[in-house]
DRENPA-552372 format. One record per residue: residue number from 1; residue in three letters; z negated, x negated, y of N, C-alpha, C, CB in turn. Coordinates in nm, 2 decimals. Atoms other than C-alpha are relative to their C-alpha. Glycine has a CB too. Layout:
! residues N
+-----+--------+--------+--------+--------+--------+--------+--------+--------+--------+--------+--------+--------+--------+
| num | residu |    n_Z |    n_X |    n_Y |   ca_Z |   ca_X |   ca_Y |    c_Z |    c_X |    c_Y |   cb_Z |   cb_X |   cb_Y |
+-----+--------+--------+--------+--------+--------+--------+--------+--------+--------+--------+--------+--------+--------+
| NUM |    ALA |      Z |      X |      Y |      Z |      X |      Y |      Z |      X |      Y |      Z |      X |      Y |
...
+-----+--------+--------+--------+--------+--------+--------+--------+--------+--------+--------+--------+--------+--------+
END
This chain:
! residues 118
+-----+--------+--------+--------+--------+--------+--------+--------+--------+--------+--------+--------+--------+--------+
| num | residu |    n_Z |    n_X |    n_Y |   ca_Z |   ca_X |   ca_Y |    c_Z |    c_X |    c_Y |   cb_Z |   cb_X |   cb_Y |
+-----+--------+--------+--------+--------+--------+--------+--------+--------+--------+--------+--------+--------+--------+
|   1 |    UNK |   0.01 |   0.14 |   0.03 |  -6.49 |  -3.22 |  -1.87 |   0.03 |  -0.08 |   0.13 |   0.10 |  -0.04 |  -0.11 |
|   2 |    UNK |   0.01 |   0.07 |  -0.08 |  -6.55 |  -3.47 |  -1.61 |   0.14 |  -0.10 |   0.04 |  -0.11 |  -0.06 |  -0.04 |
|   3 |    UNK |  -0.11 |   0.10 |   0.01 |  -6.20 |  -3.71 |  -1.50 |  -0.07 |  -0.16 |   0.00 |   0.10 |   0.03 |   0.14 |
|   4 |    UNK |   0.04 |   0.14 |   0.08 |  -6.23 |  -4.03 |  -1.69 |   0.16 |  -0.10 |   0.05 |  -0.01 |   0.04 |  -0.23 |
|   5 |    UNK |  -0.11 |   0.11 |   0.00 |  -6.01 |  -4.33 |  -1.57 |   0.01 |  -0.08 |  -0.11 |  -0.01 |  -0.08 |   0.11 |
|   6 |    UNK |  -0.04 |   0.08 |   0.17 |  -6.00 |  -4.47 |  -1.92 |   0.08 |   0.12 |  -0.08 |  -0.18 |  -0.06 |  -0.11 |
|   7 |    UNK |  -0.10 |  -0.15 |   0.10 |  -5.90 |  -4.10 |  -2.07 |   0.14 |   0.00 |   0.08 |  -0.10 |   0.21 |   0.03 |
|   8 |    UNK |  -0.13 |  -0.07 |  -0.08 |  -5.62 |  -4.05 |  -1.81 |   0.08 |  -0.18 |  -0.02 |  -0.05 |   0.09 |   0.23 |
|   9 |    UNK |  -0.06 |   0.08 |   0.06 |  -5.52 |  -4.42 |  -1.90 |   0.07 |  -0.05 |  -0.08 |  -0.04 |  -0.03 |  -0.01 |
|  10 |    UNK |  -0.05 |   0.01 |   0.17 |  -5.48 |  -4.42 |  -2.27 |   0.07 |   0.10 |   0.02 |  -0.13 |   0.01 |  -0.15 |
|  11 |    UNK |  -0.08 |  -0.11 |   0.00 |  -5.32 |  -4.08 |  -2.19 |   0.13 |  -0.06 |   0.05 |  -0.07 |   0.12 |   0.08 |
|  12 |    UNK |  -0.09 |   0.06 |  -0.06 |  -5.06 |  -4.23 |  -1.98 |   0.06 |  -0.09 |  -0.11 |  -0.05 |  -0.05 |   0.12 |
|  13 |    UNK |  -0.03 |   0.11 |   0.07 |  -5.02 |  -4.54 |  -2.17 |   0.08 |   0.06 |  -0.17 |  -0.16 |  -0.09 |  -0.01 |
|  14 |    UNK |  -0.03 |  -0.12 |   0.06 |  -4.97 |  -4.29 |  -2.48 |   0.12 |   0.01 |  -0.02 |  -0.05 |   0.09 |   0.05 |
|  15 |    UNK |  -0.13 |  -0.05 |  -0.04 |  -4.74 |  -4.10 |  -2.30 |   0.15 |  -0.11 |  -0.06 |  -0.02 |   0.01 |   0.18 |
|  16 |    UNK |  -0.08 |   0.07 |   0.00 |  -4.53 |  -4.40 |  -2.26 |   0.08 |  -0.05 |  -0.14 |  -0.05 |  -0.08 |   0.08 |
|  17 |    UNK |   0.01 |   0.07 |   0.16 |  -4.56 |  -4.54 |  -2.61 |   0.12 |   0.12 |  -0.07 |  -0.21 |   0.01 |  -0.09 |
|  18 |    UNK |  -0.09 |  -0.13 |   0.09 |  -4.41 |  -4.20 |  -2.72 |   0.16 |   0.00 |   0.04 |  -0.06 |   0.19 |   0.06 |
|  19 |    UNK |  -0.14 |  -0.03 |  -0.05 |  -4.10 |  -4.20 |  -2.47 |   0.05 |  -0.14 |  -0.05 |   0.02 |   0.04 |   0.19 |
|  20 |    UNK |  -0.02 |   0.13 |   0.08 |  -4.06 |  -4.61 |  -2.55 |   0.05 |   0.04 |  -0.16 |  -0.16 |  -0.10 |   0.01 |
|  21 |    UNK |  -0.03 |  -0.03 |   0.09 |  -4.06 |  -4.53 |  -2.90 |   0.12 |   0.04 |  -0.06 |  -0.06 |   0.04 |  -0.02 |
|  22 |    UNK |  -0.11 |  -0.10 |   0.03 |  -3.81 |  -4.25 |  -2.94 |   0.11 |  -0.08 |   0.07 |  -0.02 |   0.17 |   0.07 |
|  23 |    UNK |  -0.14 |   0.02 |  -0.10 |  -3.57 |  -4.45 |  -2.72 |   0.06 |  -0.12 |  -0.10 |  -0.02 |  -0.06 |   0.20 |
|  24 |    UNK |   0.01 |   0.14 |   0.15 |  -3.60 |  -4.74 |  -2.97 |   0.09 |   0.06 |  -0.13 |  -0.21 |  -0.04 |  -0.07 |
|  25 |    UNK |  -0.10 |  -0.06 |   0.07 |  -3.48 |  -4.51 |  -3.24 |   0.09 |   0.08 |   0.01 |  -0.02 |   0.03 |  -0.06 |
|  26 |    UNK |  -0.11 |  -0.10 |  -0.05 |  -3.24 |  -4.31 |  -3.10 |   0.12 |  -0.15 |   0.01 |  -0.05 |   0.11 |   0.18 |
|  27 |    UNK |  -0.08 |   0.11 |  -0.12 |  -3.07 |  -4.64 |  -2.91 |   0.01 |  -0.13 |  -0.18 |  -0.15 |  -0.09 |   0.22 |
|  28 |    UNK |   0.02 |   0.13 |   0.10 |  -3.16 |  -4.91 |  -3.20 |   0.00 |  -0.01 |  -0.14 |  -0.11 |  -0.05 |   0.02 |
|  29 |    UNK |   0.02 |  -0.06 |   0.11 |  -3.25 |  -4.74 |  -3.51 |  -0.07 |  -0.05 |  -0.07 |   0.08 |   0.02 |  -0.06 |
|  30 |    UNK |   0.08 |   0.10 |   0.08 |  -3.54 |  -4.92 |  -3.59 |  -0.14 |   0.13 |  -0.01 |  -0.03 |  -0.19 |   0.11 |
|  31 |    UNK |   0.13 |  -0.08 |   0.00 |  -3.83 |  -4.68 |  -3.73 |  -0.14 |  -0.04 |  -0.07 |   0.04 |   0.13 |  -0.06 |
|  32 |    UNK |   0.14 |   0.04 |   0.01 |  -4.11 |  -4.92 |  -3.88 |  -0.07 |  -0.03 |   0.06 |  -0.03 |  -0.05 |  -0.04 |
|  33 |    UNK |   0.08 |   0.03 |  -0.13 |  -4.22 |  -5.09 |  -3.63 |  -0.05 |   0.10 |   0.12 |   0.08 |  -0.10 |   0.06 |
|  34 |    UNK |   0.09 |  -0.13 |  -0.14 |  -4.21 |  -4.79 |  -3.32 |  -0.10 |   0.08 |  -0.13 |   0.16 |   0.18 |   0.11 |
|  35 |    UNK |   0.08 |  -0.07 |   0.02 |  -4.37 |  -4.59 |  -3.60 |  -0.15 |  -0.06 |  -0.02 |   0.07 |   0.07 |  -0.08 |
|  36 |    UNK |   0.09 |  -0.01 |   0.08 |  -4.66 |  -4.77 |  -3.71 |  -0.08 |  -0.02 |   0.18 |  -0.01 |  -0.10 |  -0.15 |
|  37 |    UNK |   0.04 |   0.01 |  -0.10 |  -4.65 |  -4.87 |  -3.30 |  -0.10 |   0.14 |   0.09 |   0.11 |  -0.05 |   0.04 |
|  38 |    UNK |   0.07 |  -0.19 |  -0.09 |  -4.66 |  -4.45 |  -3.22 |  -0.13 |   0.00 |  -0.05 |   0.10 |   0.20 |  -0.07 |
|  39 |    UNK |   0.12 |  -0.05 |   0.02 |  -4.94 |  -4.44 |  -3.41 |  -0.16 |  -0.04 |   0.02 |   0.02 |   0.00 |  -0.10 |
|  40 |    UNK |   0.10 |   0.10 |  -0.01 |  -5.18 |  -4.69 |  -3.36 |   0.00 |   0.04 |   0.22 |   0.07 |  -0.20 |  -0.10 |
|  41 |    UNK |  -0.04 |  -0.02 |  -0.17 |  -5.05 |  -4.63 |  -2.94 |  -0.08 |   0.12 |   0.05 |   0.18 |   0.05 |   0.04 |
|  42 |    UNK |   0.09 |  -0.18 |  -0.07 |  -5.17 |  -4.26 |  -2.93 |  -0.11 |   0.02 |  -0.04 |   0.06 |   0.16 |  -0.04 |
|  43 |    UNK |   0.13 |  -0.04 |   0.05 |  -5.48 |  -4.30 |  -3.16 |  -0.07 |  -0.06 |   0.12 |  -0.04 |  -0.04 |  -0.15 |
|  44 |    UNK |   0.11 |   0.09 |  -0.14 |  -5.63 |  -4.49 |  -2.83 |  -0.07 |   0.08 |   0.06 |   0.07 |  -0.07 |   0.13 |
|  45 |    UNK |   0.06 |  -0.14 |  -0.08 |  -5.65 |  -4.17 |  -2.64 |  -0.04 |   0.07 |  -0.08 |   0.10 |   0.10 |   0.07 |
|  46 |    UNK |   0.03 |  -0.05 |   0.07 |  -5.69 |  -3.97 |  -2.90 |  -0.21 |  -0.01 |  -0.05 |   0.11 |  -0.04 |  -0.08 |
|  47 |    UNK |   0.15 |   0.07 |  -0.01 |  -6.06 |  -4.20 |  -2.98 |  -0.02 |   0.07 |   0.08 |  -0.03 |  -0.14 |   0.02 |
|  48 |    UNK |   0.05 |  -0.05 |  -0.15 |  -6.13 |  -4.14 |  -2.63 |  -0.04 |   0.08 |   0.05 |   0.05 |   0.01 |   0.06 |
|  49 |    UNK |   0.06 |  -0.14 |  -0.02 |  -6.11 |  -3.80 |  -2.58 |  -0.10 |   0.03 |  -0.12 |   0.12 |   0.11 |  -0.01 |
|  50 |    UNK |   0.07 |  -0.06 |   0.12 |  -6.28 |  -3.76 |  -2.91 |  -0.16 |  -0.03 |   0.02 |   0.07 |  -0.07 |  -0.14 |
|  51 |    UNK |   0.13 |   0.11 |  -0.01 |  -6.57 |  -3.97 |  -2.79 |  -0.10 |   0.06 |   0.07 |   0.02 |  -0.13 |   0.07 |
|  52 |    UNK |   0.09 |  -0.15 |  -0.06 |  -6.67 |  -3.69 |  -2.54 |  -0.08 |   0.08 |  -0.04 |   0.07 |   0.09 |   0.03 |
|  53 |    UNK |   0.04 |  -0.06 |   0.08 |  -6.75 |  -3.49 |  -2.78 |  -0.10 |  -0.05 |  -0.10 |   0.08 |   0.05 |  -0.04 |
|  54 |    UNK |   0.08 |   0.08 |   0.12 |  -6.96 |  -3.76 |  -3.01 |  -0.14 |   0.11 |  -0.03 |  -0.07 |  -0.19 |   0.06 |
|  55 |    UNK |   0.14 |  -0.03 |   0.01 |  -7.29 |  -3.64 |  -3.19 |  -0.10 |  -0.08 |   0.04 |  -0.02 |   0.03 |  -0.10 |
|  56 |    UNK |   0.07 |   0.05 |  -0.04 |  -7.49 |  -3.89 |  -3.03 |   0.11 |  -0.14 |   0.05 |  -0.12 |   0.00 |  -0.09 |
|  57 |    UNK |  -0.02 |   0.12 |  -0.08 |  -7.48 |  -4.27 |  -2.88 |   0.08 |  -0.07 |  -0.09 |  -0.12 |  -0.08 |   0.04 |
|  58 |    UNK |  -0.12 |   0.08 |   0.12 |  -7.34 |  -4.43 |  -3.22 |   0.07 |   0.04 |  -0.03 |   0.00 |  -0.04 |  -0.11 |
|  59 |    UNK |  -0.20 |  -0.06 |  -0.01 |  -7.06 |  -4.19 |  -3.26 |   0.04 |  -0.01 |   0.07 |   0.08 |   0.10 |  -0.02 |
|  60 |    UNK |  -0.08 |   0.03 |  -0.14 |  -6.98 |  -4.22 |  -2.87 |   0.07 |  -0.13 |  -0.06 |  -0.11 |  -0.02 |   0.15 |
|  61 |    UNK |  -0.04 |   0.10 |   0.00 |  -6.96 |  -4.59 |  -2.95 |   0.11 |  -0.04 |  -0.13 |  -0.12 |  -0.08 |   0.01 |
|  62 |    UNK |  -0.09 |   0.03 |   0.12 |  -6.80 |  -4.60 |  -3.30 |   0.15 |   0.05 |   0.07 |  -0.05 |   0.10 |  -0.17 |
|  63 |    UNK |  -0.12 |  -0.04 |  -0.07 |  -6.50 |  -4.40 |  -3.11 |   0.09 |  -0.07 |   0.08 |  -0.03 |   0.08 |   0.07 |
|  64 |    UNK |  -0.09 |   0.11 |  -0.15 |  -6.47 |  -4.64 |  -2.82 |   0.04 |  -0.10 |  -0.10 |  -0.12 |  -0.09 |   0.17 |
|  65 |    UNK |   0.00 |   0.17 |   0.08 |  -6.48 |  -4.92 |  -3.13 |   0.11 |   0.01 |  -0.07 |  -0.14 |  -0.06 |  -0.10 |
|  66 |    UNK |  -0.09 |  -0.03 |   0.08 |  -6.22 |  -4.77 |  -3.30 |   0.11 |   0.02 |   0.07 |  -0.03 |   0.11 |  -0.07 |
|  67 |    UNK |  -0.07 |   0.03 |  -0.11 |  -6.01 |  -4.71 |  -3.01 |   0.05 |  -0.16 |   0.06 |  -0.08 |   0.06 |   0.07 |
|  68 |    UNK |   0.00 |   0.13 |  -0.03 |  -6.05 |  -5.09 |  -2.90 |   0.06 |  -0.09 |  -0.09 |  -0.11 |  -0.04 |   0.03 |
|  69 |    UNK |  -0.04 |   0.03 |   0.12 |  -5.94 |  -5.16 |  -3.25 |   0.17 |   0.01 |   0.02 |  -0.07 |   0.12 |  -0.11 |
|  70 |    UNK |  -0.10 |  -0.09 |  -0.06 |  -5.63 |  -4.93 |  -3.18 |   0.09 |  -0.10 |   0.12 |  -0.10 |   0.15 |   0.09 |
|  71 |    UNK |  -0.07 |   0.06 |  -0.12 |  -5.57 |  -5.12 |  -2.87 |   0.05 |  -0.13 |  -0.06 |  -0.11 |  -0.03 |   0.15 |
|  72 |    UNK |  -0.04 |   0.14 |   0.11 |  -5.54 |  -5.48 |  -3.08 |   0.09 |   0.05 |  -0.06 |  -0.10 |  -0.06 |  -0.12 |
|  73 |    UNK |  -0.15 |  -0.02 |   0.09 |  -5.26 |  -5.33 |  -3.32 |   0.07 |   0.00 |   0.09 |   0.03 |   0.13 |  -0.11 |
|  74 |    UNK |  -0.16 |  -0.02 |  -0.07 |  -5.06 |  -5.17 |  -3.08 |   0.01 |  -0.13 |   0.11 |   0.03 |   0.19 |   0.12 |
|  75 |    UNK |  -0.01 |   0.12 |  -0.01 |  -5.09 |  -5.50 |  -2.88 |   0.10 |  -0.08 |  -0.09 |  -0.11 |  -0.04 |  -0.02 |
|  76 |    UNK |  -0.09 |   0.06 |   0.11 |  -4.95 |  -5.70 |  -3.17 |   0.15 |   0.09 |  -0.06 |  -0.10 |  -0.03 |  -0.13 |
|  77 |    UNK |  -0.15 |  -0.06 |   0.05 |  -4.67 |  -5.43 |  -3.26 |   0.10 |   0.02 |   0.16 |  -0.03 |   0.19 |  -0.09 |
|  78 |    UNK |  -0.07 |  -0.01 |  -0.17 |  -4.58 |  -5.42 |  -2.85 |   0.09 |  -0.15 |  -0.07 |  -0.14 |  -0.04 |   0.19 |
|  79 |    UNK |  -0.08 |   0.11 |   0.04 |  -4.50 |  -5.80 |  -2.91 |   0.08 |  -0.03 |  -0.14 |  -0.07 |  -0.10 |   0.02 |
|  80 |    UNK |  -0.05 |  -0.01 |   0.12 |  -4.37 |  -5.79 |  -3.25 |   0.15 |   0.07 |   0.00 |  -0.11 |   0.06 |  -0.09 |
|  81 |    UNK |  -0.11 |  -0.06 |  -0.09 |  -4.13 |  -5.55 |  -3.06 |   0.08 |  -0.06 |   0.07 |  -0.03 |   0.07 |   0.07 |
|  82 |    UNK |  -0.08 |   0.11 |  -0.08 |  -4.03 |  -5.80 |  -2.83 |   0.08 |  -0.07 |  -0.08 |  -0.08 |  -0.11 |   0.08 |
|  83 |    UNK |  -0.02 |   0.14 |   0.06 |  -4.02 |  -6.11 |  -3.00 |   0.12 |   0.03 |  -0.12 |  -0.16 |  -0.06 |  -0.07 |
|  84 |    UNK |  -0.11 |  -0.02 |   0.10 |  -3.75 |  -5.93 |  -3.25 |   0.10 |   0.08 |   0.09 |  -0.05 |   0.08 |  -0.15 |
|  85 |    UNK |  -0.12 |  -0.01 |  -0.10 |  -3.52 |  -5.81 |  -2.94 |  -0.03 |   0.20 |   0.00 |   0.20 |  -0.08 |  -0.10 |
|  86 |    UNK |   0.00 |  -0.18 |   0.02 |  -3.61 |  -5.39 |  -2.99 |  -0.04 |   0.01 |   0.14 |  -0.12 |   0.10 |  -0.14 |
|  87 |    UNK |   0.07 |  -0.09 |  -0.13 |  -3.81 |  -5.38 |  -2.65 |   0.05 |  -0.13 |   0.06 |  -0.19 |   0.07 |   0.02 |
|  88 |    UNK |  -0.07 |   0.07 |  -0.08 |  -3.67 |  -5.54 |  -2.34 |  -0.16 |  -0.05 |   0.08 |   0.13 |   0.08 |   0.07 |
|  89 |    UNK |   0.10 |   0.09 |  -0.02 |  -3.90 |  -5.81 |  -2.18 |  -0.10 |   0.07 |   0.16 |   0.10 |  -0.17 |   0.02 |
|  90 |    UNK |   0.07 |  -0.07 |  -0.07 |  -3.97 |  -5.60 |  -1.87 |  -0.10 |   0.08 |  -0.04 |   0.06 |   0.06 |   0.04 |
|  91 |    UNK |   0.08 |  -0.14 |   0.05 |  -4.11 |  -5.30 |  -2.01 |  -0.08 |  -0.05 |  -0.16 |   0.16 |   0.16 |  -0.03 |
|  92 |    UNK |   0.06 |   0.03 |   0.03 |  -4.26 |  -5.49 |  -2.26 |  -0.10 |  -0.11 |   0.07 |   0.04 |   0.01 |  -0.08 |
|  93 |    UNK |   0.15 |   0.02 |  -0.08 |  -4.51 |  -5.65 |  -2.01 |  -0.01 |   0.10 |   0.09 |  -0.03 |  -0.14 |   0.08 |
|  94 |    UNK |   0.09 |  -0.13 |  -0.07 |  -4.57 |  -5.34 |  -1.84 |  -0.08 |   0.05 |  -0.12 |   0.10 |   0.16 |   0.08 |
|  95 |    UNK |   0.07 |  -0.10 |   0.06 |  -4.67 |  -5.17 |  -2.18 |  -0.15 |  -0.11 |  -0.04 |   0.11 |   0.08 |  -0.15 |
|  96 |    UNK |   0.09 |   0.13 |   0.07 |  -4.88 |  -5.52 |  -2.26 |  -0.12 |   0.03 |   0.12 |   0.09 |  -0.20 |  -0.01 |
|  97 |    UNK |   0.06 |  -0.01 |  -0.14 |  -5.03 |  -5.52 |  -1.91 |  -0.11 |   0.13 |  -0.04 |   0.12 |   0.04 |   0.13 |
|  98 |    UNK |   0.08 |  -0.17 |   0.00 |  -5.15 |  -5.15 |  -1.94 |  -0.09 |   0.01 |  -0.12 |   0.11 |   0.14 |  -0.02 |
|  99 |    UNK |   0.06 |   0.02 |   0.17 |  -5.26 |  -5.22 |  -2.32 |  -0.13 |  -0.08 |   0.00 |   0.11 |  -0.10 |  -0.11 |
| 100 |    UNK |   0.12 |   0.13 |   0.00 |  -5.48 |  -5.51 |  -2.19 |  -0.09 |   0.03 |   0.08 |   0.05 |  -0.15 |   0.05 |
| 101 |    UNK |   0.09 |  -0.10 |  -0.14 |  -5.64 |  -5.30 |  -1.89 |  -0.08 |   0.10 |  -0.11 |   0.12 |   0.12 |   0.15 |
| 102 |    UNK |   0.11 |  -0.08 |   0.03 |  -5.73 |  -5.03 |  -2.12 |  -0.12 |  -0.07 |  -0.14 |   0.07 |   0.16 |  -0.05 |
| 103 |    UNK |   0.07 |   0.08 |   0.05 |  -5.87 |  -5.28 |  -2.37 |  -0.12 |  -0.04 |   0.06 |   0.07 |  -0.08 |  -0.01 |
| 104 |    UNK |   0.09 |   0.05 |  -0.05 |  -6.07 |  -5.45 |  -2.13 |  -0.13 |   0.12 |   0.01 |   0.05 |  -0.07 |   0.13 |
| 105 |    UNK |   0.07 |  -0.07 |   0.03 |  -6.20 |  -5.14 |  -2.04 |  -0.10 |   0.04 |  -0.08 |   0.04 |   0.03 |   0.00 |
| 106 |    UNK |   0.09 |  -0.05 |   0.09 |  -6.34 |  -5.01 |  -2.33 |  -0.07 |  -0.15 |  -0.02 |   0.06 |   0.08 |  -0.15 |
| 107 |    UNK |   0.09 |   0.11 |   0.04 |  -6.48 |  -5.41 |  -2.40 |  -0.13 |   0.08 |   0.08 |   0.07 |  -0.17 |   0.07 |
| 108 |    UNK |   0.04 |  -0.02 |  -0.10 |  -6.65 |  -5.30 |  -2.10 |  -0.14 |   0.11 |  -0.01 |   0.13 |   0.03 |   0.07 |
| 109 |    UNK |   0.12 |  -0.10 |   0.07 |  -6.78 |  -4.96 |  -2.18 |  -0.08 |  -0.02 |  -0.08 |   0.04 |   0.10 |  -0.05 |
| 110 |    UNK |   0.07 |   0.02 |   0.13 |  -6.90 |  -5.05 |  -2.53 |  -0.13 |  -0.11 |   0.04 |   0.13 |  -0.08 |  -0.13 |
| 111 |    UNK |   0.12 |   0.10 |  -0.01 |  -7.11 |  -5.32 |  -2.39 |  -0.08 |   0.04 |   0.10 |   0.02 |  -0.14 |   0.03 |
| 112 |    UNK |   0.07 |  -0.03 |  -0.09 |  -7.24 |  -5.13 |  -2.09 |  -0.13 |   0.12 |  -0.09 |   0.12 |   0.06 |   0.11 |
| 113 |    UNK |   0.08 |  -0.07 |   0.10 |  -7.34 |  -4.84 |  -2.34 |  -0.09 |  -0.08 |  -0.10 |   0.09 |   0.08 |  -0.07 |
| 114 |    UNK |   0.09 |   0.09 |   0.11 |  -7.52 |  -5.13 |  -2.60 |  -0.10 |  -0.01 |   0.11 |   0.06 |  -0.18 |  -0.07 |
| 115 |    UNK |   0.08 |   0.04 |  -0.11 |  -7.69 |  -5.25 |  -2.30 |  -0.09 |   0.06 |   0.04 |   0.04 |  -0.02 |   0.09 |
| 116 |    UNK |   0.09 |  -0.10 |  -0.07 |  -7.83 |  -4.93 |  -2.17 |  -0.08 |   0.08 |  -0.11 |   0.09 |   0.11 |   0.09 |
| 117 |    UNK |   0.09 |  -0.02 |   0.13 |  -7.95 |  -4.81 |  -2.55 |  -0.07 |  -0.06 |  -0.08 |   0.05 |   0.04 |  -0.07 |
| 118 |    UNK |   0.10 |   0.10 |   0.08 |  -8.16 |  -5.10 |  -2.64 |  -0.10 |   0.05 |  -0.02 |  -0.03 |  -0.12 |   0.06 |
+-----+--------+--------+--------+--------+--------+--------+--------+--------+--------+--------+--------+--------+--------+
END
């Protein structure tokens, strides 16, 4: 498999979401919010990689769209995190930042791919 700067992105980004998370309930003891955050955080990559593998052009793209989807929740549960004191204002604009890059991204892909399968 080829190295993807959007796969090694959402992977990272991921990563982070996972270690963030666990520190949140260990330190805070708050488990609805990181969890519905873990989930929605890692299905990004998860899409992604999965998208590699599509059976054609509209499951490539349903992957990335589901993913981009993905990226909007955990977005809103990043700040939903803040804005109720669990994640500290640093490290929640790094995870926002990174959230909004691999977003763009896929905007990006999804329309490059429409574009080129007309």
């Amino acid at each position: 498999m080829s190295k993807s700067v959007l796969r090694e992105k959402a992977k990272e980004f991921a990563k982070n979401i996972v270690f963030m998370t666990n520190a949140i309930k260990v330190n805070k003891k708050e488990y609805v919010l990181t969890n519905q955050l873990l989930r929605s955080g890692t299905s990004i990559g998860a899409n992604i990689h999965e998208a590699q593998y599509a059976q054609g052009t509209a499951d490539f793209i349903s992957k990335l769209e589901i993913a981009l989807k993905e990226c909007y929740e955990s977005e809103y549960w990043l700040e939903l995190l803040f804005e109720t004191k669990y994640l500290e204002e640093e490290l929640y604009k790094k995870l926002n930042t990174d959230c909004g890059l691999i977003r763009k991204m896929l905007i990006s892909s999804c329309k490059t791919i429409k574009e080129n399968n007309r």
